[in-house]
C-alpha positions in Angstrom: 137.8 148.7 119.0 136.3 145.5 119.7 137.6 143.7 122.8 137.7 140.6 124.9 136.7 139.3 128.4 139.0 137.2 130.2 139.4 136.5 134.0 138.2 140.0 134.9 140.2 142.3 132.1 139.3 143.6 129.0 141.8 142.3 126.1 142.5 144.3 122.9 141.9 141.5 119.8 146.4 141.3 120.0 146.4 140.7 123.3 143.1 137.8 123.0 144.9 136.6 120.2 147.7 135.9 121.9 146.1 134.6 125.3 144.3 131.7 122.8 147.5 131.2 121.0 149.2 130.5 124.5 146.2 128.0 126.1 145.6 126.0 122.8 149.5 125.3 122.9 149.1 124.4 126.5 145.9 122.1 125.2 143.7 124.1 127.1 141.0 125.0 124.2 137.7 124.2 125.8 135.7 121.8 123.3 132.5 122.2 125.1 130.3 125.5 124.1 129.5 126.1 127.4 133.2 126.6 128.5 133.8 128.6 125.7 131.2 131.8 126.8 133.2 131.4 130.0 135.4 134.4 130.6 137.8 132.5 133.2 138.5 130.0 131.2 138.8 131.3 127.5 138.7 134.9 126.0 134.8 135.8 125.3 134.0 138.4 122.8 134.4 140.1 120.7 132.7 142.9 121.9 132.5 146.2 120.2 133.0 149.6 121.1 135.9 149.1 123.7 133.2 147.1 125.3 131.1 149.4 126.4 129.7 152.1 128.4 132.0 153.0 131.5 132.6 155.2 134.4 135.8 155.6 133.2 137.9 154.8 129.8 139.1 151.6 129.7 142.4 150.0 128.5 143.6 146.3 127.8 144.3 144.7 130.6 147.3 142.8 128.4 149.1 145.7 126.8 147.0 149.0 128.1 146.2 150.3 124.8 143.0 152.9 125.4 140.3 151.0 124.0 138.0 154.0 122.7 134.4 153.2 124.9 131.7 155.4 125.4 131.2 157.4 129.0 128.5 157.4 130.9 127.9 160.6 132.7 129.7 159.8 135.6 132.6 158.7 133.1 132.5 161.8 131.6 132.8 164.2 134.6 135.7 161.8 135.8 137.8 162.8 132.0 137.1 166.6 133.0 138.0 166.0 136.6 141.2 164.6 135.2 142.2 167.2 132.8 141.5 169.9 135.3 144.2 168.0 137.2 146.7 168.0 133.7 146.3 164.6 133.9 144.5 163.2 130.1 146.4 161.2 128.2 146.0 162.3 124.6 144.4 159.4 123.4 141.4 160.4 125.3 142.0 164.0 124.0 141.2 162.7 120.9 138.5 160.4 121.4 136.4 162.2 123.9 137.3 165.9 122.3 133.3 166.3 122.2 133.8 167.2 126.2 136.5 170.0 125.2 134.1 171.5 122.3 136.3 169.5 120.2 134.8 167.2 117.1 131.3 165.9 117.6 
C-alpha cells in the first residue's frame, strides 16, 4: 500500500486525501516546491510498500488501517513475540504468514 508522511504519522492514500482536501479548503496548499516535500506542512509521498522497512508493522496514523510493510529482523521477532502472547491481529496473519510457514 502506498502511504503518506505528515507531521510524524504515516497516512493511508484516504486518509492523505482527505488531510489535502481539508488544508486546500482552509487555503493552506503550499505553492512553493520546497514546502510541498515538507512533511509538517503538507502530506509527502507517496511511498510504497506501507513505507518501508520497520521494527514493527505500521498502521495509518488517520484511520489505523495495517499498512502491509516489510520487517526487519528485529520487526519480525517482535510479530512472533506477539503471537506467542495471542496478541496478532489477523491482518498481520495474513501478510507476514511467511513467519508461521504460511505462504512465501
Amino acid at each position: 500500500m502506498d502511504v503518506y508522511v505528515f507531521q510524524g504519522d504515516l497516512l493511508c492514500t484516504g486518509c492523505a486525501g482527505e488531510v489535502m482536501a481539508n488544508l486546500r479548503a482552509r487555503g493552506l496548499e503550499p505553492v512553493d516546491p520546497v514546502l510541498r516535500e515538507d512533511s509538517d506542512t503538507w502530506p509527502v509521498g507517496p511511498y510504497p510498500h506501507g513505507g518501508g522497512e520497520a521494527d514493527s508493522p505500521q498502521h495509518c496514523g488517520g484511520c489505523g488501517i495495517f499498512l502491509g510493510n516489510p520487517l526487519t529482523p528485529k520487526g519480525e521477532q517482535y510479530v512472533l513475540e506477539c503471537a506467542q502472547r495471542g496478541r496478532v491481529p489477523k491482518d498481520w496473519l495474513a501478510y507476514y504468514g511467511y513467519l508461521f510457514g504460511e505462504g512465501e
